[in-house]
N, C-alpha and C positions, 0 to 999 in steps of 0.2 A: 484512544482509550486513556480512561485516566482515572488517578486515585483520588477521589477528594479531599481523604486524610491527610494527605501527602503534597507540598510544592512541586512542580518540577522544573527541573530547570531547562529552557531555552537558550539556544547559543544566541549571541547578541549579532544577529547575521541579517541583513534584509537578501529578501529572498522573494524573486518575481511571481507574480502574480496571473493563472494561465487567464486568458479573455476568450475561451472557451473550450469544447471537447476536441478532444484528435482526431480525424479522418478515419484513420484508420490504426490500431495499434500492433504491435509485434507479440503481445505479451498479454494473459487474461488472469484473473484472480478467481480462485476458488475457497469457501469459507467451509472448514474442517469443524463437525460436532463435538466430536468425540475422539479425539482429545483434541481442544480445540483450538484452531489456529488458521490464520490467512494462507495460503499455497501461491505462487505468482509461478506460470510454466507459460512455455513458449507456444505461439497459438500453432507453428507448423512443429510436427509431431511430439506436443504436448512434454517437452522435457523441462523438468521439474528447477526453476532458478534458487 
């Protein structure tokens, strides 16, 4: 997300690049409406990171 009004600042860090998706992951994302916001919970018994 980003502001257009607004710079932001980047750390001056190289940072790898994936060369594709994961097999399989530990962890799933959910996106919240109302009040809005990303959720990241653990895929065995969905506890909230």
């Amino acid at each position: 997300m980003r502001d257009p009004a607004r710079p932001r600042y980047e750390v001056p860090l190289d940072t790898p690049r994936p060369s594709g998706r994961a097999a399989s992951t530990l962890y799933g994302l959910r996106v919240n409406q109302d009040p809005f916001g990303l959720v990241v919970c653990r895929q065995r018994g969905g506890t909230v990171l």
